[in-house]
C-alpha positions in Angstrom: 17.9 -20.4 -2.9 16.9 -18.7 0.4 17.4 -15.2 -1.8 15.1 -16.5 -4.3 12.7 -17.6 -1.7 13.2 -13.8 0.5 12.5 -12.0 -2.6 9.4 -13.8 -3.8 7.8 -13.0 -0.3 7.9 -9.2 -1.5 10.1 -7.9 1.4 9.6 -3.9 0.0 5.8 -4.4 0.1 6.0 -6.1 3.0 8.1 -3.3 5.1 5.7 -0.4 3.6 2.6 -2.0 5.3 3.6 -3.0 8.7 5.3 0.2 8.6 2.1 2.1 8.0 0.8 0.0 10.6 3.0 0.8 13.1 2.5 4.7 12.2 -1.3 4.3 12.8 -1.0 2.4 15.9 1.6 4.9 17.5 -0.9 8.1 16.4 -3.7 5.7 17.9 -2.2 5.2 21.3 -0.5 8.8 21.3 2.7 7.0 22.5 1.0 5.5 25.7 2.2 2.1 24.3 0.8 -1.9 25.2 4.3 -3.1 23.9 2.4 -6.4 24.1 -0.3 -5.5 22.3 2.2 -3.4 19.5 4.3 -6.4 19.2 1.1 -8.6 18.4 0.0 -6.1 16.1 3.3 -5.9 14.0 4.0 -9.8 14.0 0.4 -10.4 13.0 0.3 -8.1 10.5 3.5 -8.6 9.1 2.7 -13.2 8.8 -0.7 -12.0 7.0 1.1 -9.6 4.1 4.0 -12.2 3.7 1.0 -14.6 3.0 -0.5 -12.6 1.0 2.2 -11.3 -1.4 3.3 -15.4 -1.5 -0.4 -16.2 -3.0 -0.1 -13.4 -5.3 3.5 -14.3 -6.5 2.1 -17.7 -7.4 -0.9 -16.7 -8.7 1.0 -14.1 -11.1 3.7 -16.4 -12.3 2.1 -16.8 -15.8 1.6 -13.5 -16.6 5.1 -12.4 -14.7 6.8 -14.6 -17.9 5.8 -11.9 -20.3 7.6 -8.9 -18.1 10.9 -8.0 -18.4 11.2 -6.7 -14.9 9.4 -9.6 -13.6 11.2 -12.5 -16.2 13.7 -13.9 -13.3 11.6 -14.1 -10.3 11.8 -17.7 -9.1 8.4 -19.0 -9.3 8.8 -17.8 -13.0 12.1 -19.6 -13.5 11.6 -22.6 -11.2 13.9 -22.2 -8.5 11.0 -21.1 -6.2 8.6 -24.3 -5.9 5.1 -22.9 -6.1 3.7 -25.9 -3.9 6.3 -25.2 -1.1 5.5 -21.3 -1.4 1.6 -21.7 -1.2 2.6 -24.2 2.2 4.1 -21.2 2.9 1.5 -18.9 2.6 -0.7 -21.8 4.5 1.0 -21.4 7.4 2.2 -17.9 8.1 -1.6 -16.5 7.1 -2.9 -18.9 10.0 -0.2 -18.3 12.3 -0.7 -14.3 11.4 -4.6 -14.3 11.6 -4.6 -16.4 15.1 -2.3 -13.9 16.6 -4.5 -11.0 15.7 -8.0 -12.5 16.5 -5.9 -14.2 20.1 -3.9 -11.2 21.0 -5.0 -8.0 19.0 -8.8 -7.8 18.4 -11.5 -9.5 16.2 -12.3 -5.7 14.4 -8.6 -6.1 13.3 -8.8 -9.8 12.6 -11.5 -9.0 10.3 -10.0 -5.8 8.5 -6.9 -8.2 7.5 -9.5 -10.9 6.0 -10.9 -8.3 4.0 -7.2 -7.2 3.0 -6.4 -10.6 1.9 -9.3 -11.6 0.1 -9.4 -8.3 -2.0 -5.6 -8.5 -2.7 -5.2 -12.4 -3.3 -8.7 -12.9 -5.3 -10.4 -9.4 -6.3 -7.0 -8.0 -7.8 -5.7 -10.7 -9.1 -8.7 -11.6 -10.9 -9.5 -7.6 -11.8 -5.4 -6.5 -13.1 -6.6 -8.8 -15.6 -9.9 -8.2 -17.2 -10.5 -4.4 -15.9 -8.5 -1.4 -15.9 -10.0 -0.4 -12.1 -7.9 -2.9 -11.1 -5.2 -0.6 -8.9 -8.6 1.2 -7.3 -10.1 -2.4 -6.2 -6.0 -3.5 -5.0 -5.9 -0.2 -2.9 -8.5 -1.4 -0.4 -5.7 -4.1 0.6 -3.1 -1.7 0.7 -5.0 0.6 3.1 -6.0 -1.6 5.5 -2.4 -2.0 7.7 -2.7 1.7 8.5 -6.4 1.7 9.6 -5.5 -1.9 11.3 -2.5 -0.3 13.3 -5.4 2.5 14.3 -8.2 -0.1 15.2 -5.7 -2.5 17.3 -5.6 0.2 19.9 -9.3 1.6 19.7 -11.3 -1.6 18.8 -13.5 0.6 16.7 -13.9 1.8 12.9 -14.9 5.3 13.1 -14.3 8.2 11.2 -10.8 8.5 12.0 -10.2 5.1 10.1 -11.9 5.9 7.1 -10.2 9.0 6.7 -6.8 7.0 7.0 -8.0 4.8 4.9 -9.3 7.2 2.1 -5.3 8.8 2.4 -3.7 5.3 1.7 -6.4 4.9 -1.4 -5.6 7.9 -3.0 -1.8 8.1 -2.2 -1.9 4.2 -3.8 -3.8 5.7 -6.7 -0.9 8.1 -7.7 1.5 5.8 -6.8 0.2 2.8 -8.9 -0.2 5.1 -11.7 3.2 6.4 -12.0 4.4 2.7 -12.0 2.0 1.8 -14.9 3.2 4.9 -17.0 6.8 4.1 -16.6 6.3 0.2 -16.7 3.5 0.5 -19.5 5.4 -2.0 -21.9 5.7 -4.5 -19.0 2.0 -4.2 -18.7 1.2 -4.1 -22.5 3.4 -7.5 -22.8 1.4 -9.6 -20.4 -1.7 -8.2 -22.2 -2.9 -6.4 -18.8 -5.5 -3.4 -19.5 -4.4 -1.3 -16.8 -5.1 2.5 -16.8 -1.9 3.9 -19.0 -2.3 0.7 -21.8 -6.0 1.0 -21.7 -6.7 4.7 -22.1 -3.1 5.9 -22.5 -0.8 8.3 -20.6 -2.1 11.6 -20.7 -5.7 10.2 -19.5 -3.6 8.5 -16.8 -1.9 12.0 -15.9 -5.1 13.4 -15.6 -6.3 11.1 -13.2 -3.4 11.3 -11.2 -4.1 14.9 -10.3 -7.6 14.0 -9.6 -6.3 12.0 -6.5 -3.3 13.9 -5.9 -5.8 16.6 -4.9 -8.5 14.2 -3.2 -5.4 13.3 -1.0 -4.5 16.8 0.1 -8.6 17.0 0.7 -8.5 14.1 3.1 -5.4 15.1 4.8 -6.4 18.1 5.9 -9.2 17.3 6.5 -7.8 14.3 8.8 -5.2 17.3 10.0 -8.3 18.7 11.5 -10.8 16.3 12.5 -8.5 14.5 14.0 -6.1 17.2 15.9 -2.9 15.9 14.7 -0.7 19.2 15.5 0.0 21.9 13.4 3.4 20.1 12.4 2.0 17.1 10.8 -1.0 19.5 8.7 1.4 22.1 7.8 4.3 19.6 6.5 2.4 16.8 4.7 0.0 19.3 3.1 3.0 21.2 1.6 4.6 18.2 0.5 1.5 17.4 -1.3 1.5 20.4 -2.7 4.7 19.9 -4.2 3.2 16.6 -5.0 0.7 18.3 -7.2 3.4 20.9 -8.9 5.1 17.8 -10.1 1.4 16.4 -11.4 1.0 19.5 -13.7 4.4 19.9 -14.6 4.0 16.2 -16.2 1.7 17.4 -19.1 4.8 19.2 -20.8 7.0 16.5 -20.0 8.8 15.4 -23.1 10.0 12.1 -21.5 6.7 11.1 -19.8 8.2 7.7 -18.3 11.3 9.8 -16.8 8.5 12.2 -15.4 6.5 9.1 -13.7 9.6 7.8 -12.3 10.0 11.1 -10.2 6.4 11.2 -9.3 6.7 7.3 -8.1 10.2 8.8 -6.0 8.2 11.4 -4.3 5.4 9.6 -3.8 7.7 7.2 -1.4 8.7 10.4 0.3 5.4 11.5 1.1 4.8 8.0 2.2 7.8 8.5 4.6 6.9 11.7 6.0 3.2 10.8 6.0 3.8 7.7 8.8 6.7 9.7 10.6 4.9 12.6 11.2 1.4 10.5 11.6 3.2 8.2 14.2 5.1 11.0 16.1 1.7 13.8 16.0 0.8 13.5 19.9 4.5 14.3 20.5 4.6 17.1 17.8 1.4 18.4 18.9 2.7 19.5 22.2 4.9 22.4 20.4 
């Protein structure tokens, strides 16, 4: 029961984005750390995305009946009430938004309302009548790392929007490969994203387009923003590689076995991206 109850709170989502948070609060503060204020940062952030991905499993439980992957989840099955889930949500969102606006700031308070309304209303309602749907989610899944930056700086500058515009197009390819490889899943529940919509090789194509609008931005970010040598030189190259795979995907005979890989990767670049991101002012120094 407790299982059933862990799993519909999206744990794996849930890590990726106070992670990311973490990584853009430790580039923020170059390691000269409030442990108060990081702790506040993490806890709030961390009560606002459990909220959110319980909404969103609720929300989706109709449309999760008609996906194999997604058949057994509890709120499909039952053994996950949807009442006490959204009581759940209740409380951990206000608990999570208090603790930002009380102990964090409101510039942050108000990035993670804008997270939760575009993930829990403006995706849900888009995944289902648009295929721009993973391009309207990405603004919620950008936000922890710009958060993590604005918690220590209080401001949205140009900084943020460049981490921003990394998590958007990093989401992009990421949320692609998924469709590709799950495009049945998708098909099934009658949802027009990109790959059932306009079909693979469309969806390829697109991919590269932000594969290379993510290298842009990241060096660019390398730059602007004076994150070492280390962290340009690494996360470029491993975009790069990023983009090799890309190509190499339009002579892929097994096009979902070629998605899978670029979804992989992408969580190493993901990796890499909020190690080396969190750890620049130390890297810098060499």
């Amino acid at each position: 029961m407790l299982k059933a109850y862990y799993a519909a709170l999206k744990p794996e989502r849930t890590y990726a984005n106070v992670m990311t948070a973490a990584a853009g609060f430790l580039f923020a503060c170059a390691w000269h750390v409030d442990w108060g204020l990081f702790v506040a940062t993490l806890v709030g952030t961390t009560l606002v995305v459990v909220s959110a991905c319980a909404v969103n499993n609720v929300t989706d439980r109709g449309i999760d009946a008609y996906m194999p992957r997604t058949q057994h989840r509890g709120t499909v099955t039952g053994v996950v009430s949807a009442r006490a889930l959204v009581a759940l949500a209740a409380i951990t969102g206000v608990l999570g938004f208090v603790m930002l606006l009380r102990y964090v700031n409101v510039l942050t308070s108000l990035l993670g309302l804008i997270a939760y309304i575009d993930y829990v209303v403006l995706y849900a309602w888009s995944k289902r009548t648009t295929p721009w749907s993973t391009l309207i989610g990405t603004i919620s899944g950008a936000v922890p790392l710009v958060a993590g930056y604005t918690a220590v700086t209080g401001r949205f500058d140009l900084t943020a929007l460049l981490l921003g515009l990394v998590m958007v197009f990093w989401q992009m390819v990421h949320f692609y490969a998924i469709a590709i490889f799950r495009k049945k899943d998708y098909a099934a529940a009658k949802l027009p994203v990109w790959a059932v919509r306009y079909g693979v090789r469309s969806t390829q194509r697109w991919m590269l387009v932000y594969t290379v609008l993510y290298l842009i931005v990241i060096v660019y970010l390398a730059i602007y923003a004076s994150t070492g040598w280390v962290f340009g030189v690494v996360v470029s190259a491993l975009g790069v590689y990023w983009l090799y795979r890309g190509v190499s995907g339009f002579k892929a005979l097994q096009p979902g076995t070629w998605a899978r890989g670029m979804f992989g990767f992408s969580l190493v670049n993901l990796l890499a991206l909020s190690a080396l991101l969190a750890s620049s002012a130390v890297l810098a120094r060499y």
